[in-house]
C-alpha positions in Angstrom: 0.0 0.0 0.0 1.7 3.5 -1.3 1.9 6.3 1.2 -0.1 9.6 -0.5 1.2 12.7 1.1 0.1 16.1 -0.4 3.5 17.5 -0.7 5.0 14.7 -2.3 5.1 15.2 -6.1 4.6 12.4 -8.1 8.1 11.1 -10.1 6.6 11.3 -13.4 5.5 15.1 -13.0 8.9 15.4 -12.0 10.9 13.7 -14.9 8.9 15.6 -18.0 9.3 19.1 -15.6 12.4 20.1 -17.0 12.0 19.4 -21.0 8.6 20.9 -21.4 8.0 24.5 -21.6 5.5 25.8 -18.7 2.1 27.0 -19.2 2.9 30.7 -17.6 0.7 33.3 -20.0 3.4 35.7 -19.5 6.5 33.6 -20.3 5.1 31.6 -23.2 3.7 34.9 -24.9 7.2 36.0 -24.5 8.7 33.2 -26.2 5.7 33.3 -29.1 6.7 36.8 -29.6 9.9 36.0 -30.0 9.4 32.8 -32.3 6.8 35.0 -34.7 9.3 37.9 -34.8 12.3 35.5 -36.0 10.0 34.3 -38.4 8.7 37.5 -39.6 12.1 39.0 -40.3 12.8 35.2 -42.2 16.0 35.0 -39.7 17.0 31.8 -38.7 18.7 30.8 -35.8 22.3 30.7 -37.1 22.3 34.0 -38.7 20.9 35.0 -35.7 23.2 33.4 -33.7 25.9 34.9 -35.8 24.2 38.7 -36.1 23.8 38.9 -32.0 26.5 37.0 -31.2 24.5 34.6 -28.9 25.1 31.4 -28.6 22.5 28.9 -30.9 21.6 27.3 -27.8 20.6 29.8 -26.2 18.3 30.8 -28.7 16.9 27.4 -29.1 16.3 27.3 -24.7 14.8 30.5 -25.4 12.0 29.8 -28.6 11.4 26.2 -26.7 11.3 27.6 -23.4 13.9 25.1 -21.5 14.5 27.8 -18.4 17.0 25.3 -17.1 19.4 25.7 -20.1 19.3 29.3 -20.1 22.0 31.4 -18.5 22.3 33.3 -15.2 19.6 36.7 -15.3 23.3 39.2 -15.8 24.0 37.3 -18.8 20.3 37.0 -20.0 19.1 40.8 -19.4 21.8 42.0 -22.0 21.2 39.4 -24.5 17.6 39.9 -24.4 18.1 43.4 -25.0 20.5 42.9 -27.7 17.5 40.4 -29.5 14.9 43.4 -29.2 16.8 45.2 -31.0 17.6 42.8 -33.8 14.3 42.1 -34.2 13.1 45.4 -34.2 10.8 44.1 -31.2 9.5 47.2 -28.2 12.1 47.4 -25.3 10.6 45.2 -22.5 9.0 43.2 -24.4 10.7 40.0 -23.3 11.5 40.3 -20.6 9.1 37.7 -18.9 11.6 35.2 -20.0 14.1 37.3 -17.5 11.8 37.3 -14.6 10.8 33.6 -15.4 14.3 32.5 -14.8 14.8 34.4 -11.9 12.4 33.2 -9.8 14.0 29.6 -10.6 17.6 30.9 -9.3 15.7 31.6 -6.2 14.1 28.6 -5.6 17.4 27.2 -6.6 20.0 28.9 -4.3 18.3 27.3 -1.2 20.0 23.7 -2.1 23.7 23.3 0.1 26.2 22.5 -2.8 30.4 21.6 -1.7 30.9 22.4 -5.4 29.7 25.9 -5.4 32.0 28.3 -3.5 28.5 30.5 -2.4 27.9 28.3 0.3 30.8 29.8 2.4 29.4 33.2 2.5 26.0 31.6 3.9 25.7 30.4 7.7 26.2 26.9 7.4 29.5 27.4 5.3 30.7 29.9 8.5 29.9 27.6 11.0 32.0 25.0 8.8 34.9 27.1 8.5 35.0 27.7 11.9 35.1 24.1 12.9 37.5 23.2 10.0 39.7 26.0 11.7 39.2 25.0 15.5 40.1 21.5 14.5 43.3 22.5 12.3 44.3 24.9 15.7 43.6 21.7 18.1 45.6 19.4 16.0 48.7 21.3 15.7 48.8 21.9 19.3 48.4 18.1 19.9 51.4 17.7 17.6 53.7 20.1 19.6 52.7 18.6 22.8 53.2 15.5 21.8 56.9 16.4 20.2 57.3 18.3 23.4 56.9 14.7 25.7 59.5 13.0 23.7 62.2 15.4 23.3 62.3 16.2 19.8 61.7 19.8 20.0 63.1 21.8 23.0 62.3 25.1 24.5 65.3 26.5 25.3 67.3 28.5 23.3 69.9 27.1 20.7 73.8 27.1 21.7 76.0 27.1 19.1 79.5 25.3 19.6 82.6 26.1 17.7 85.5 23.8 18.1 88.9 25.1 18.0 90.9 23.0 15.1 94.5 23.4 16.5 93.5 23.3 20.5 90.3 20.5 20.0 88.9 23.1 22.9 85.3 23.6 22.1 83.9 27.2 22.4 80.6 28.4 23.2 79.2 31.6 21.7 76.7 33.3 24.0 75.8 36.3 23.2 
């Protein structure tokens, strides 16, 4: 007997999430605009590619609406802006695909990732850092006590001996 809980999605809705484009008015009339537009002009994607100097697949994420393929919103505002104006479309006007991607990075940024260096500026990566550097701390004092109780390290100052060749009379140099 399967457990039903209302929060758990179901793996299929999960698996087909990520290829197909969403149902958002705003975002898909952005990327209709933009599909139309192309077409209008009778541009196609390479020349495009080649006239805005955007990369082709970022122009195809865009016209089939794959928000995970597209690039981070710094990236996306100026080539966005740079596509308006190839294709002679009003400033602003697709912008939804912006906002639509941004409100992914959000959701996004609340996973804890090793790989991605942003996690030491959050709370969890300070409180690692400052075990990682309480350990390192406790360690190396264990290592000098421990050289400490058998003699191979010495607290007291360094003497240095100079023997005498002709008298074999060793002389000390303390200064």
């Amino acid at each position: 007997m399967a457990l039903n809980f209302p929060f758990k999605k179901s793996s299929s809705a999960l698996s087909g999430s990520q290829y197909k484009p969403d149902i958002d008015n705003e975002f898909s009339e952005a990327i209709n605009l933009f599909i139309t537009q192309r077409k209008k002009a009778g541009i196609s994607l390479e020349k495009l590619s080649e006239m805005t100097k955007i990369s082709r697949n970022v122009l195809i994420a865009i016209e089939n609406g794959w928000k995970k393929y597209l690039p981070e919103s710094t990236y996306l505002t100026s080539m966005l802006k740079c596509l308006e104006v190839e294709l002679n479309l009003e400033k602003g006007s697709l912008d939804a695909i912006l906002t639509q991607k941004v409100s992914i990075n959000n959701v996004s940024r609340l996973k804890f990732n090793f790989i991605n260096i942003d996690f030491l500026s959050s709370w969890i990566g300070s409180l690692l850092y400052l075990i990682f550097m309480l350990l390192s701390i406790l360690a190396l004092n264990s290592q000098q006590k421990y050289l400490l109780k058998i003699n191979s390290i010495s607290t007291e100052p360094i003497l240095i001996e100079k023997t005498d060749i002709n008298n074999r009379t060793i002389i000390n140099d303390q200064k």
